[in-house]
RODO-2510 file (C-alpha; in nm, 4 decimals, decimal comma):
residues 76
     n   res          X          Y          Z
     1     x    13,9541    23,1252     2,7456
     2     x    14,2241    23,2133     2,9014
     3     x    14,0979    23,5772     3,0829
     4     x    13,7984    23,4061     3,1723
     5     x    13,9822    23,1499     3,3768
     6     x    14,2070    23,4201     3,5405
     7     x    13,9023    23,6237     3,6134
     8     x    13,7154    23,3288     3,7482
     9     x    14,0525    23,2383     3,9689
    10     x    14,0638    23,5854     4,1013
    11     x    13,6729    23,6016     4,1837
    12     x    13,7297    23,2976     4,3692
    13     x    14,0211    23,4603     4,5830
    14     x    13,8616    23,7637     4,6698
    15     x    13,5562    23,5672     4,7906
    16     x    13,7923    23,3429     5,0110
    17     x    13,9233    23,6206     5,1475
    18     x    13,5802    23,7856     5,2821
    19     x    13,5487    23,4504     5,5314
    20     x    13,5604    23,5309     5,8483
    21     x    13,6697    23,2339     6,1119
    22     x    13,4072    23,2804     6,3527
    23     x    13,4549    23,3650     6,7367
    24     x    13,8326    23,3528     6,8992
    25     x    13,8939    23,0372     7,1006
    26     x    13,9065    23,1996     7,4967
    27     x    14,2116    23,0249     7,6710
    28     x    14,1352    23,0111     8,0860
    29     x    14,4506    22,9336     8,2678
    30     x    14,3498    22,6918     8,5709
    31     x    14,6923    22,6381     8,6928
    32     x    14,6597    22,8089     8,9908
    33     x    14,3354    22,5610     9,1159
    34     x    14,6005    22,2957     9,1268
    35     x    14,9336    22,3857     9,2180
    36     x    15,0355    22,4625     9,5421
    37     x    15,3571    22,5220     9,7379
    38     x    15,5807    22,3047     9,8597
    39     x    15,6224    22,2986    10,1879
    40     x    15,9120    22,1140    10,3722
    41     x    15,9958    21,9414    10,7119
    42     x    16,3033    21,9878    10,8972
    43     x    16,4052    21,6221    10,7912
    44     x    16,3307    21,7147    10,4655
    45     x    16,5716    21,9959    10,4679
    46     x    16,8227    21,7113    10,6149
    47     x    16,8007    21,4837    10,3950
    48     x    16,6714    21,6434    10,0400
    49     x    16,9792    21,7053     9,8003
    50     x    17,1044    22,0483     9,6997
    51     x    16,9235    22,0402     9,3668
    52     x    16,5921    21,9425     9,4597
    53     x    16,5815    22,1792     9,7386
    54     x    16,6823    22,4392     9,4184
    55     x    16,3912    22,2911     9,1868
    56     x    16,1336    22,2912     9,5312
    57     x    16,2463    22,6907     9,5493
    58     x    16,2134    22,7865     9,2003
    59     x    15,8460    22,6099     9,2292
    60     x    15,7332    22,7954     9,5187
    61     x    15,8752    23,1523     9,4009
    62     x    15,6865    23,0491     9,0867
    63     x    15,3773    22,9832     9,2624
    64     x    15,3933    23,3184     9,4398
    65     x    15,4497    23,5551     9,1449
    66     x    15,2161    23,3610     8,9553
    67     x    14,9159    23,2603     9,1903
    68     x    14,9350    23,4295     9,5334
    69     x    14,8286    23,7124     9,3977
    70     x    14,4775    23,5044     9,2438
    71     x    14,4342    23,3628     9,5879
    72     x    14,4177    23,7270     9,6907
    73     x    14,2302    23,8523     9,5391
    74     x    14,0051    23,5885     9,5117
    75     x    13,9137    23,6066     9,8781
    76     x    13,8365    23,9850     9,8728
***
């Protein structure tokens, strides 16, 4: 009784294992149809404090490692 459970165990684990999961999910990163760059105003400069004017810099360098070079490319 005993062997024929184990063998009936391990025949159902080696069929498991031949299941495949189908096709890979494809992830398409659209971030770059939607952000843009900050741009600022001399008044803005005035009156914006030191760490937003940090945060607003760190965006934009973001943008342009991350996206300018889409937009490029995208208009060849």
């Amino acid at each position: 009784m005993y062997s024929r459970m184990l063998t009936a165990c391990l025949m159902t684990m080696l069929i498991a294992s031949c299941v495949t999961r189908g096709s890979v999910p494809v992830v398409v990163d659209t971030a770059c149809d939607w952000v843009k760059p900050i741009y600022l105003t001399d008044h803005d400069i005035d009156v914006l404090d030191r760490q937003t004017k940090r945060d607003i810099l760190a965006h934009n360098k973001a943008w342009q490692a991350n996206c300018q070079k889409t937009k490029e490319s995208g208009a060849k």
